[in-house]
N, C-alpha and C positions, 0 to 999 in steps of 0.2 A: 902428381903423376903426369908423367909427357904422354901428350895423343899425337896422333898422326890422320890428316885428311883422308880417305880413301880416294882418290882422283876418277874412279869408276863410278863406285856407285856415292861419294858425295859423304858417305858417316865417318866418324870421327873414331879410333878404333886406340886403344894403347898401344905401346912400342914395346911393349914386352910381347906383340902376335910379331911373327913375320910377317902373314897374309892378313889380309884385309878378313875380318869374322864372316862380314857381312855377304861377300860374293862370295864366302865358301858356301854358307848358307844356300845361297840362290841356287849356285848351283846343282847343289844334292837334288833341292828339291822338284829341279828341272829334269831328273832320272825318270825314265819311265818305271813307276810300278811302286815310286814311294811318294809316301804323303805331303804333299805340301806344309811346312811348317813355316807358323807366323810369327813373324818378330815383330815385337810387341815392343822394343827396346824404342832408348828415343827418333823419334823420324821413322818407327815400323810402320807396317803392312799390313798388321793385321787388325780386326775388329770383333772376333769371336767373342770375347770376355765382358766388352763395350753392350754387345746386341744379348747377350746372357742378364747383365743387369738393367738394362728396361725390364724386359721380360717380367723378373719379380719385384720390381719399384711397381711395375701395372697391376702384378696379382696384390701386391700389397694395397695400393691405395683403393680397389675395389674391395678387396675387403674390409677395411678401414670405411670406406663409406656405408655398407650395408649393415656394420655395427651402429653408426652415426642414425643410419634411419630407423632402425630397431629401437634406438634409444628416445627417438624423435615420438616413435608410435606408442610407445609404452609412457611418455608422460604427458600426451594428450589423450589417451585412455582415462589415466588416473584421475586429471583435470577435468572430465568430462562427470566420471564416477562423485566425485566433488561435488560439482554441481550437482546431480539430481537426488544424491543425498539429501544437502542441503534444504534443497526445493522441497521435498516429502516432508521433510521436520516442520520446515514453512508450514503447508498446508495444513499440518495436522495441530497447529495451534490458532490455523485462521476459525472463528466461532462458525457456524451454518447459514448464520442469517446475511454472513457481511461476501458480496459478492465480487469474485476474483474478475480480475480480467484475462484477455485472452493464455497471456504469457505465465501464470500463475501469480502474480502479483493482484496487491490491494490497490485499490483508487490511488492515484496520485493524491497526496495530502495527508487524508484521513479519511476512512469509512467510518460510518454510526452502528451502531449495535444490534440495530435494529431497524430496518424501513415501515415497518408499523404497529401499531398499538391500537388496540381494545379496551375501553373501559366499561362498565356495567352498570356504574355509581355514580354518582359527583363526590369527591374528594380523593378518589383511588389516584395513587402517582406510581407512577415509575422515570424510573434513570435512564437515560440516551449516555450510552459510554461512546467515548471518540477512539476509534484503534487506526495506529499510526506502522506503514510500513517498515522494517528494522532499519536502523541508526537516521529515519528521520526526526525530527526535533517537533515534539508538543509546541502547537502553533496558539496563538489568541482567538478566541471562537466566538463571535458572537449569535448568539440564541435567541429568536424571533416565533411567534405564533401570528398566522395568518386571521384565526378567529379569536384572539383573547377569550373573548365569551362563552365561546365550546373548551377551549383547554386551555392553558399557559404553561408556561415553558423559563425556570430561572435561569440565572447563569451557568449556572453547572450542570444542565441539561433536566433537571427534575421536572419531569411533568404532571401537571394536577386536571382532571376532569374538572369540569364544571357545569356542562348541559350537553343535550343532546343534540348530536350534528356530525359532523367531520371540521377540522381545522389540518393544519401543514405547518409542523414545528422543523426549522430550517438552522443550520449549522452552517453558520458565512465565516471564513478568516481570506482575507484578500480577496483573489476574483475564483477560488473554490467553496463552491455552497454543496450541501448534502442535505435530503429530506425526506422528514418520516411522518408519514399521513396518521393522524389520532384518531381513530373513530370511538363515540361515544353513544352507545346505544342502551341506556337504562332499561334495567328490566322491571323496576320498582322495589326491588328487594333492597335498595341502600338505602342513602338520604334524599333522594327525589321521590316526591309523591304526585301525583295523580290528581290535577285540580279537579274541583269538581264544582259542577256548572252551578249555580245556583241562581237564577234571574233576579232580575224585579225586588232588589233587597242594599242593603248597605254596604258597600265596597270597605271590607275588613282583611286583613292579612295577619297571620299570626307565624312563627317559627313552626318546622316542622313538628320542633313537641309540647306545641300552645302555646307559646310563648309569645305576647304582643311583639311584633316588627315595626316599629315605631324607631326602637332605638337597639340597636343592633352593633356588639362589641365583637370581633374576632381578630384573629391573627393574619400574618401577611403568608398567603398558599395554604389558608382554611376558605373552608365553604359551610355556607346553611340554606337548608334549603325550607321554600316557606308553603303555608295552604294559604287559599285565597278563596271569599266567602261573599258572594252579593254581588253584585254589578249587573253585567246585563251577559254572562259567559263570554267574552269574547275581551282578553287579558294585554295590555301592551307593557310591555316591561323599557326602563330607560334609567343610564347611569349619568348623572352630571360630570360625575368625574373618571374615566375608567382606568385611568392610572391609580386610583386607590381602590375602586372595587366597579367588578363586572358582574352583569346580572341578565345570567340564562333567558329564552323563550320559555320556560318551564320555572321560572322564579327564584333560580339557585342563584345566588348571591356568593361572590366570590371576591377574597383582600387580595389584589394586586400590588398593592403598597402601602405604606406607610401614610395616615393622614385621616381626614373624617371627609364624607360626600355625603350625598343624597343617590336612594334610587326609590323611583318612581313606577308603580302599578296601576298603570289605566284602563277602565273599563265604561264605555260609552262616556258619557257627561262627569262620570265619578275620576276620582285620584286617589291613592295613597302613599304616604311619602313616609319611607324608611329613610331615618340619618342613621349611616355605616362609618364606627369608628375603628380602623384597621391597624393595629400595633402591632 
């Protein structure tokens, strides 16, 4: 289709108009009392249609955002909800004894079972369990007692009475230790007996139920506890060996290992010398 320039106002118009569209246009709209109309055609005037669509690209994209933050707040609600769920299930499997920290969590590493124990007896034991925070990994523990003689402590945390005192059974793996104070306070009613003074006589020792202490057979975390008769009252107990057996202020006799010792009951100028064979 042939166009033709407008030489007035410059738009390009087809030759099937006589007049130019474009100055017909203007001119109307230069009439007093009618409305300007905008052409919009190529190289128009107008912007009515232009400033209409910002308008609602604005209302849209704020509403589009305030969906966005709705959506934002509603899944750190849930992730929050998550959490303290979790956390309460936590707590309610942590024991009473093993002590949380600030955050609700366990000791870093592992907590013990227990921070103390009571014994009444010598031979009474209980177990030290190690509880470890969720998906960390059972570590290598090693198990120490500060007074062998007051209590012992095996690998697997079992601890055995053996006189009266306090000791500190301690749970090391790397540079995390944990520890639980033993107290042992006989009351007479176990295998501890109640020496009894007897001066100015012949230094004898027998087992708790009369049995010569001379030669003395038990197992490895047994105890026996012995009566002591003569001396002059005033008793010193000693182990040659105490990695095969330890031997209480009070006479209790205890296998720490595997092997045969001597333990020794002295009273002024006297001795008496138990050999301890421990299997």
């Amino acid at each position: 289709m042939a166009t033709i320039k407008c030489p007035r106002c410059g738009e390009e118009y087809s030759t099937t108009y006589r007049r130019c569209p474009f100055c017909a246009d203007r001119s109307q709209s230069n009439r007093p009392g009618r409305r300007e109309i905008n052409n919009t055609r190529g190289g128009g005037y107008g912007g009515a249609k232009t400033r209409q669509g910002v308008y609602f690209g604005r209302i849209f994209i704020a509403l589009l955002s305030i969906v966005v933050i709705i959506a934002a707040i509603c899944i750190v609600v849930g992730v929050v909800r998550g959490i303290v769920h979790h956390t309460r299930e936590h707590r309610d499997q942590v024991p009473d004894n093993v002590i949380e920290q600030a955050d609700g969590s366990l000791l870093p590493g592992f907590a013990l079972s227990t921070e103390e124990l009571t014994f009444s007896a010598a031979g009474q034991q209980s177990t030290i369990t190690l509880i470890y925070n969720e998906g960390e990994e059972p570590a290598d523990v090693i198990w120490t007692s500060s007074r062998p003689s007051v209590a012992t402590v095996d690998e697997f945390g079992l601890v055995t009475a053996v006189s009266e005192g306090s000791s500190t059974v301690t749970a090391t793996s790397g540079d995390i230790t944990r520890a639980c104070i033993v107290n042992c306070v006989f009351s007479g009613d176990g295998l501890t007996a109640e020496q009894p003074v007897i001066a100015a006589g012949p230094l004898s020792v027998t087992t708790f139920y009369g049995n010569s202490a001379a030669d003395i057979s038990i197992g490895v975390g047994e105890s026996v506890a012995t009566v002591i008769t003569g001396g002059d009252g005033n008793y010193v107990w000693t182990s040659e060996n105490p990695a095969v057996a330890t031997v209480g202020a009070d006479g209790v006799i205890y296998g720490a290992g595997a092997g045969a010792t001597t333990v020794t009951c002295t009273s002024g100028d006297q001795a008496f010398v138990c050999t301890v064979r421990v299997h």
